[in-house]
N, C-alpha and C positions, 0 to 999 in steps of 0.2 A: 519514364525511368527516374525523373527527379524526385517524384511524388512517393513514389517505393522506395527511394535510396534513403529519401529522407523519415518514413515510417520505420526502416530496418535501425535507422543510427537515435531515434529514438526509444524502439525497445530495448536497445542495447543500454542504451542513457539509463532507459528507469531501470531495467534489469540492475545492475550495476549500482543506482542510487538504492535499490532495496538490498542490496546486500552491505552497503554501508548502515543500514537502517536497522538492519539485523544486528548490527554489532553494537548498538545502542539498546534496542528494545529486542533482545533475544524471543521475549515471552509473547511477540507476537505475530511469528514465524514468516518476517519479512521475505526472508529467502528462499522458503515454499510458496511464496502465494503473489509472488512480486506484485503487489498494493493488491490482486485482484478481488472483491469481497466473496473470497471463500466461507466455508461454512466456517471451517476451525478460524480464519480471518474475524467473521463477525461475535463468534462467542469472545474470542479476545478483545474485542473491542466491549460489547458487555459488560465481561468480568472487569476490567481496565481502564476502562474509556480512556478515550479517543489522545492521541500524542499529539503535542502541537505540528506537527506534518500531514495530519490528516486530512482530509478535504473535508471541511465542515458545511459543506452544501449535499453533500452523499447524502442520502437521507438515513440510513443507518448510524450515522457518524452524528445527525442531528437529534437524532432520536435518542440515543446514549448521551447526548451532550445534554439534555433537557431537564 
């Protein structure tokens, strides 16, 4: 139960952290895709590259970074 309580109050956490994220980077549609590397996620990374929040270990995220 502790293991699950605590994965539920994490996606709540990042839930919640991408929609603060939304409200900084509109254009890259944090609060449809909560960080997940969606397809419209990775074109905006593309077109944009990568915001200092992003995981630079992603490999998408390093690839645009290069």
């Amino acid at each position: 139960p502790a293991i699950s309580a605590a994965s539920i109050l994490a996606k709540v956490t990042r839930d919640r952290w991408c929609q603060q994220l939304h409200l900084e980077y509109p254009e890259y549609g944090f609060d449809r895709h909560k960080g997940y590397g969606t397809a419209d996620h990775l074109q905006a990374l593309r077109k944009l590259g990568a915001t200092p929040w992003h995981r630079h270990s992603f490999s998408p995220v390093s690839e645009v970074l290069k």
